[in-house]
KOLTI-989302 format. One record per residue (C-alpha): x, y, z; residue number from 0; residue in one letter. Coordinates in steps of 0.1 Angstrom, whole numbers, plus 5000, padded with zeros to 4 digits. Layout:
N
      X      Y      Z     i   aa
      X      Y      Z   NUM    A
...
END
This chain:
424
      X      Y      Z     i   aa
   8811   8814   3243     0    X
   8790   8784   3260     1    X
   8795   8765   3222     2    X
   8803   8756   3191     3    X
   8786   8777   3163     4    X
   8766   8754   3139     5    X
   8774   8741   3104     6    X
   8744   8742   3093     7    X
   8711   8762   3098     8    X
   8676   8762   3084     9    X
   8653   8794   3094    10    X
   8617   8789   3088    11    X
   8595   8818   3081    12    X
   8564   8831   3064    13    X
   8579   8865   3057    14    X
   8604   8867   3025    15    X
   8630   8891   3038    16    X
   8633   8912   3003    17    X
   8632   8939   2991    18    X
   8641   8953   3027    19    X
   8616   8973   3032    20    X
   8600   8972   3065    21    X
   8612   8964   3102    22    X
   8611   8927   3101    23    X
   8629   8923   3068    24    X
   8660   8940   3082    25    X
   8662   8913   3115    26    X
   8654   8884   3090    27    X
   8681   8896   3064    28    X
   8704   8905   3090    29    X
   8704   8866   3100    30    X
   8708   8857   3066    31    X
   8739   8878   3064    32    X
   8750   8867   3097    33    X
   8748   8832   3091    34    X
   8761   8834   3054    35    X
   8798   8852   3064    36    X
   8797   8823   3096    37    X
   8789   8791   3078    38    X
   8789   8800   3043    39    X
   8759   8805   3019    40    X
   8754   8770   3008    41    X
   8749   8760   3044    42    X
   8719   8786   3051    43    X
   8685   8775   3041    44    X
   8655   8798   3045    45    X
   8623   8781   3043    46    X
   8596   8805   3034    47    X
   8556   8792   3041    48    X
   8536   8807   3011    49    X
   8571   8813   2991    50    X
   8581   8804   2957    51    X
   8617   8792   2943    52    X
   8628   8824   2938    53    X
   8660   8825   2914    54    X
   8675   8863   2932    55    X
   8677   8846   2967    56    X
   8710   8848   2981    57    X
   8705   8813   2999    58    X
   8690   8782   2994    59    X
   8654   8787   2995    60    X
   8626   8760   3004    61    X
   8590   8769   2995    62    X
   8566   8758   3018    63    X
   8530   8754   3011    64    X
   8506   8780   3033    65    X
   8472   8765   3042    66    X
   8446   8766   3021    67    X
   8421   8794   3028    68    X
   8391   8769   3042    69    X
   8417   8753   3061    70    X
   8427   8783   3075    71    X
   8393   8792   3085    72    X
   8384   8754   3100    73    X
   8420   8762   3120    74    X
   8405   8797   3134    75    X
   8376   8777   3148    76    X
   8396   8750   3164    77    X
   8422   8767   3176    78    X
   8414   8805   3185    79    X
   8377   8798   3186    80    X
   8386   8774   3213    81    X
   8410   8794   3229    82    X
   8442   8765   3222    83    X
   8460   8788   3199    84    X
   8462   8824   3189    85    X
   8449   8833   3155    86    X
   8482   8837   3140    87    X
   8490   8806   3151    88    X
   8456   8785   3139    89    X
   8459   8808   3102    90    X
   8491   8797   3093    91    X
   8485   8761   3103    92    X
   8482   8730   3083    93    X
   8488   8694   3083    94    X
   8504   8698   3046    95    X
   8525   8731   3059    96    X
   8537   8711   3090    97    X
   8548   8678   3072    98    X
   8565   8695   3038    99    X
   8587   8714   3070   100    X
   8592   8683   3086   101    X
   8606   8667   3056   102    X
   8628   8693   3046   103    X
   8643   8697   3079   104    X
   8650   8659   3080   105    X
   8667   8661   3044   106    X
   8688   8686   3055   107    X
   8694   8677   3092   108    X
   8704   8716   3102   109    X
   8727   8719   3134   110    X
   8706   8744   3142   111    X
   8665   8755   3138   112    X
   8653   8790   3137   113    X
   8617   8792   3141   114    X
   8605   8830   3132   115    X
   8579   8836   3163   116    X
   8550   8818   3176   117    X
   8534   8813   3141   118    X
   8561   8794   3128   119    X
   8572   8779   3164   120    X
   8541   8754   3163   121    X
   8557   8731   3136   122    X
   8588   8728   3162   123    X
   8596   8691   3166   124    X
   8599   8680   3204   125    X
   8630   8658   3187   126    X
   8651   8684   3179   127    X
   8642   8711   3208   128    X
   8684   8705   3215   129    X
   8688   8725   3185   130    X
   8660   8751   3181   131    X
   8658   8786   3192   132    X
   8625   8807   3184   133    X
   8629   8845   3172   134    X
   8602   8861   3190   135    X
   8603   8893   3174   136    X
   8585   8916   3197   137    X
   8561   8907   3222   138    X
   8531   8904   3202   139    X
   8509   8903   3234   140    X
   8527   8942   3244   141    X
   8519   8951   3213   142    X
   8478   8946   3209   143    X
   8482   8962   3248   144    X
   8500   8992   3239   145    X
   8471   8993   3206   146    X
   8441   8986   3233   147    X
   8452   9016   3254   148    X
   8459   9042   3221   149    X
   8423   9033   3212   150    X
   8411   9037   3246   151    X
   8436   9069   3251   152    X
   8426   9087   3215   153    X
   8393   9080   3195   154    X
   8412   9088   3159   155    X
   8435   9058   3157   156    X
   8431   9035   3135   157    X
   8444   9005   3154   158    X
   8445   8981   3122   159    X
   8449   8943   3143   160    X
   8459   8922   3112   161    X
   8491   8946   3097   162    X
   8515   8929   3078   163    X
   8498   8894   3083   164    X
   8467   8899   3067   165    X
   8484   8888   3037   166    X
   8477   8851   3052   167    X
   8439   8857   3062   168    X
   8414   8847   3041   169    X
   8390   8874   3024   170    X
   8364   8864   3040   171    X
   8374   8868   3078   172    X
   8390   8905   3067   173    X
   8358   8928   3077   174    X
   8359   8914   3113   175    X
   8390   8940   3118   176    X
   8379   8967   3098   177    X
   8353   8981   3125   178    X
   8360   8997   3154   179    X
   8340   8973   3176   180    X
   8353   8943   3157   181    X
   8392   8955   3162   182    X
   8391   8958   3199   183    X
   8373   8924   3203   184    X
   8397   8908   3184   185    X
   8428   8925   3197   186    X
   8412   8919   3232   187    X
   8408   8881   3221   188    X
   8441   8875   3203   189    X
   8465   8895   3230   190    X
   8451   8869   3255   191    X
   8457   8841   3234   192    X
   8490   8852   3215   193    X
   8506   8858   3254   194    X
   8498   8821   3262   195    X
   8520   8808   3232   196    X
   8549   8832   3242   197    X
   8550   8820   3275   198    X
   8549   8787   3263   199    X
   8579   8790   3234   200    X
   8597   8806   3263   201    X
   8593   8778   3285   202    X
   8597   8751   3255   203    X
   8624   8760   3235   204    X
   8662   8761   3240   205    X
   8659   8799   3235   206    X
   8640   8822   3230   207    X
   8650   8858   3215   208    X
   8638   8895   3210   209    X
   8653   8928   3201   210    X
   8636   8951   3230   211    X
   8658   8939   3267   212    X
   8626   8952   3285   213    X
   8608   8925   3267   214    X
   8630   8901   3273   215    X
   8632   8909   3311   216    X
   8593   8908   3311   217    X
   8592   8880   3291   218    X
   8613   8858   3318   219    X
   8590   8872   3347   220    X
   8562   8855   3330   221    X
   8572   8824   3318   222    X
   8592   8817   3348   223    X
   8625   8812   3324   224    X
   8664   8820   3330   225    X
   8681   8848   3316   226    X
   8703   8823   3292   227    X
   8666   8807   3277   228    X
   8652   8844   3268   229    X
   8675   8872   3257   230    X
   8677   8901   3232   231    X
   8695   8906   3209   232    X
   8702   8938   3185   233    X
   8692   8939   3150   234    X
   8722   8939   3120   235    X
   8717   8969   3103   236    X
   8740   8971   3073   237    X
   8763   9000   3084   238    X
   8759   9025   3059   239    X
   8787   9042   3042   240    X
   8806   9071   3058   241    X
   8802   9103   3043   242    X
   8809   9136   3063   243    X
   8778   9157   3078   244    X
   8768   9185   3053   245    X
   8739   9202   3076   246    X
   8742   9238   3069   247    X
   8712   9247   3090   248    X
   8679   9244   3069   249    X
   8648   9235   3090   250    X
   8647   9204   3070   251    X
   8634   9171   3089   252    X
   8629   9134   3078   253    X
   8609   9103   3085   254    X
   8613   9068   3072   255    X
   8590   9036   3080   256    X
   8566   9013   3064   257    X
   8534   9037   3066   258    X
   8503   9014   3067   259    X
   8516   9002   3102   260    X
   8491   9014   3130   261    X
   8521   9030   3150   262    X
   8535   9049   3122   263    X
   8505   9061   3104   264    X
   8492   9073   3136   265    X
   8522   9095   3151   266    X
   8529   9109   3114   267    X
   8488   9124   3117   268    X
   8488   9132   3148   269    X
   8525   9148   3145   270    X
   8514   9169   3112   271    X
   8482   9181   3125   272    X
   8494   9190   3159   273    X
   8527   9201   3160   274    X
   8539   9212   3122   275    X
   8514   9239   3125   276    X
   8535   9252   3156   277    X
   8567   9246   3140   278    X
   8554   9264   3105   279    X
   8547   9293   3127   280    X
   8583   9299   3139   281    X
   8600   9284   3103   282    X
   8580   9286   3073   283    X
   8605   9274   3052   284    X
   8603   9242   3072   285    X
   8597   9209   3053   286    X
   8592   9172   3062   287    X
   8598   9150   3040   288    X
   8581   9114   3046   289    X
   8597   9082   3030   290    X
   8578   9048   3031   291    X
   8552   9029   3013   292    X
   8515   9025   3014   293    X
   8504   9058   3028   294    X
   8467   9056   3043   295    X
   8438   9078   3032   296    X
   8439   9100   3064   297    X
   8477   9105   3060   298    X
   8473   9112   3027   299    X
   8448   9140   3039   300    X
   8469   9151   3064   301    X
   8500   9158   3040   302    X
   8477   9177   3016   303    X
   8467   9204   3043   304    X
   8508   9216   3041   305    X
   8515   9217   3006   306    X
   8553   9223   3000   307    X
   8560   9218   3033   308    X
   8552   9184   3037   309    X
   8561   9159   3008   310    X
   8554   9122   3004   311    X
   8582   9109   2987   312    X
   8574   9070   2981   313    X
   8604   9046   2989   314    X
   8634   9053   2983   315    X
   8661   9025   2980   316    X
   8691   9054   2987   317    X
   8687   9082   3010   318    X
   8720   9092   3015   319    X
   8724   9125   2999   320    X
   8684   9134   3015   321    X
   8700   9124   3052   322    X
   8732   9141   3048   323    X
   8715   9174   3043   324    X
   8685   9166   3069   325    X
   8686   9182   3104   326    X
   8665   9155   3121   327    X
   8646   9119   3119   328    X
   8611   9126   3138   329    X
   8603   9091   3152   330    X
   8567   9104   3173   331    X
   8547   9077   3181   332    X
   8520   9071   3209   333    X
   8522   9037   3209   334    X
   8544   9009   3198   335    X
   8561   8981   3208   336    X
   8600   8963   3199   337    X
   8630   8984   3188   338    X
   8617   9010   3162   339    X
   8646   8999   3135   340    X
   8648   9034   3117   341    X
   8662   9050   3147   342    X
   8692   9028   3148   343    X
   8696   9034   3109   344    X
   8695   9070   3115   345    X
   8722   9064   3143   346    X
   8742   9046   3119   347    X
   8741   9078   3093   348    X
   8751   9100   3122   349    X
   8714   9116   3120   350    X
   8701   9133   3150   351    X
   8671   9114   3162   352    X
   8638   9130   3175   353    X
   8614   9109   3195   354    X
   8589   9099   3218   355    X
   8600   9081   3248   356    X
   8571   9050   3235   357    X
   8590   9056   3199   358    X
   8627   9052   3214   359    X
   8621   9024   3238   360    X
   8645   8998   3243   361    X
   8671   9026   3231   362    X
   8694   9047   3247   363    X
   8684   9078   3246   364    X
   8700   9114   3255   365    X
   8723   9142   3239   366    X
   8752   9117   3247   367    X
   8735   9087   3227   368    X
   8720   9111   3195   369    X
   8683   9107   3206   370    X
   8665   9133   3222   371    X
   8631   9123   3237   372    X
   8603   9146   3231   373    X
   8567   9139   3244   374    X
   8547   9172   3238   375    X
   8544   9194   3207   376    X
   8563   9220   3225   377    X
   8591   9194   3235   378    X
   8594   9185   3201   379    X
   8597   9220   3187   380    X
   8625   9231   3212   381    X
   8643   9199   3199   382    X
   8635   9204   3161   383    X
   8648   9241   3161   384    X
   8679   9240   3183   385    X
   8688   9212   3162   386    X
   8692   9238   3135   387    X
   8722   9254   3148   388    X
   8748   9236   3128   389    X
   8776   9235   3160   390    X
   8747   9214   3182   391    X
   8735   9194   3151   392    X
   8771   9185   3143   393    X
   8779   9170   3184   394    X
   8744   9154   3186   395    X
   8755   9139   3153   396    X
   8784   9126   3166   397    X
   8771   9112   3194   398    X
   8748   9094   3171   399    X
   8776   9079   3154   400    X
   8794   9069   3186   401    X
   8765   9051   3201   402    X
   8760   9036   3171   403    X
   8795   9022   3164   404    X
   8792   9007   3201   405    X
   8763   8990   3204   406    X
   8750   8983   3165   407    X
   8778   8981   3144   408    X
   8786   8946   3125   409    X
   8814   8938   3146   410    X
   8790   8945   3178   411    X
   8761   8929   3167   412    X
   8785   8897   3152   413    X
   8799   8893   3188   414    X
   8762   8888   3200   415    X
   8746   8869   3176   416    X
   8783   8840   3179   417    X
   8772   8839   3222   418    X
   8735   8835   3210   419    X
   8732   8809   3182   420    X
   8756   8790   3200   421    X
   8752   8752   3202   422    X
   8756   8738   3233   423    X
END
């Protein structure tokens, strides 16, 4: 280890990690748990831009106040209209949001400072850079790439710029995404922009961290850094709780994600129209059964053309019993960007994964690892039915396990995390 683990830590964010129900809550969580069993609960303090005092938090939590909706639009003109910032950046900025951080962070003089990516990164304090890392997530500027090329690649996605964050734009800046025309521009605008500020945390702060290595690599390229100021590091899944493999051969399949995500929503349509067809043909007593919230319209439609075969089943908080019995998780995006977190929780239930190669990135993949890569409807269907033979399902299962217990377990990921939020 190159130091001593802090005392103390604040992590400042504008997502609230809970309910855990999306990608980004289980990384944010998964440092709260982290740092709670290291230092302690009292000594973890998460302060949440836009938040309330919650009473249910399992830290200390500091609300922060967001900006002010014509703040955040005078902010947009400034700073993305001028090209100085990225929009995420120049939305969530405010002089009241920057000084209420300041002054909690000087109350509690934290050992250490976790700024959750570039948006929160800007209220870093050149005093304390000895003690700040920046979570960088993904790499927001690979994403709107990998989203410019699907749009330019197939004329039915729905590329969706603003996701998650459109919670923090105001109302009226919304119908700028919500054309076609008016998404590209802006995803054209903001990549440029958004790659600018990465290179620059990279370059700024102590260190700099993601969960896809590829990233990371091509993150250091660009910014000119040292493998020790940009790394990657897994996400803590909670390791689910053992229970033995009952697959007894049904054709029955499984997919679990946030569903108003671009990436998501996309491969689901494009994998229901395309290749369940195919699949119905050899095994009509197939079923798919799709778990997440906030289904879009057209995937709505698209579930309603295979009644009883494929069932939107909402969110469910326990999915043991349903993945015990499953044959597969179907993971089949076209475009994407990070570590797709479901197939690691899958790995960690001893599920047999099924994905794209764009879907599985930044994953080992192959019989021996539990994922099998799959980039054609007639890839996926060999995959899908030899997967329900019970003896294959039950040694691609425990290779799923394996991989898992190597690579993502808590004791794996703990060993990390102590080398990476190390003080110097």
């Amino acid at each position: 280890m190159e130091g001593e683990l802090a005392e103390t830590v604040g992590l400042i964010s504008a997502v609230r990690p809970y309910p855990i129900d999306a990608g980004k809550k289980v990384v944010l969580s998964g440092l709260i748990d982290y740092f709670s069993e290291r230092l302690g609960t009292e000594n973890v303090h998460y302060l949440l831009i836009g938040g309330d005092a919650a009473t249910d938090f399992p830290v200390p939590l500091h609300a922060i106040p967001k900006p002010r909706a014509r703040a955040a639009l005078g902010n947009v003109m400034r700073g993305a209209g001028s090209g100085r910032a990225s929009l995420q950046e120049s939305l969530l900025r405010s002089k009241q949001t920057g000084e209420e951080i300041t002054r909690v962070l000087a109350h509690l003089e934290p050992d250490l400072e976790i700024f959750d990516t570039v948006r929160t990164a800007q209220y870093a304090s050149d005093a304390g850079v000895h003690k700040q890392i920046c979570y960088l997530d993904d790499l927001f500027s690979e994403r709107y790439l990998a989203m410019l090329r699907a749009a330019d690649k197939y004329s039915d996605v729905d590329i969706q710029p603003l996701g998650n964050f459109a919670e923090h734009v105001p109302r009226a800046l919304r119908p700028i995404a919500e054309s076609k025309i008016g998404q590209r521009a802006l995803l054209r605008a903001e990549r440029r922009l958004v790659e600018r500020s990465e290179d620059r945390v990279a370059r700024r702060f102590r260190r700099s961290l993601l969960v896809n290595s590829h990233e990371a690599d091509l993150l250091r390229r660009r910014a000119g850094v040292g493998k020790n100021q940009t790394q990657s590091i897994p996400p803590l899944i909670s390791t689910p709780i053992r229970t033995n493999r009952d697959y007894q051969g049904a054709p029955e399949f499984v997919f679990l994600g946030l569903l108003s995500l671009p990436h998501n929503d996309d491969g689901l349509r494009t994998f229901i129209n395309l290749t369940w067809p195919k699949l119905l043909a050899e095994r009509p007593d197939a079923k798919l059964r799709i778990f997440g919230r906030d289904p879009l319209p057209g995937l709505i439609a698209a579930v309603q053309q295979h009644p009883g075969t494929v069932l939107l089943e909402g969110f469910a908080p326990d999915l043991s019993a349903v993945l015990t019995r499953a044959a597969a998780m179907i993971n089949p995006l076209r475009f994407g960007s990070g570590i797709k977190l479901k197939v690691i929780e899958a790995l960690g239930r001893g599920i047999p994964v099924v994905s794209t190669a764009i879907g599985a990135d930044g994953i080992s993949s192959g019989p021996q690892h539990g994922v099998l890569v799959a980039d054609s409807a007639s890839e996926f269907m060999t995959h899908l039915l030899d997967l329900t033979s019970p003896a294959h399902n039950a040694a691609i299962s425990d290779a799923a396990r394996n991989h898992f217990d190597a690579k993502y377990s808590r004791e794996a990921v703990f060993a990390l995390y102590d080398k990476a939020f190390a003080l110097p």
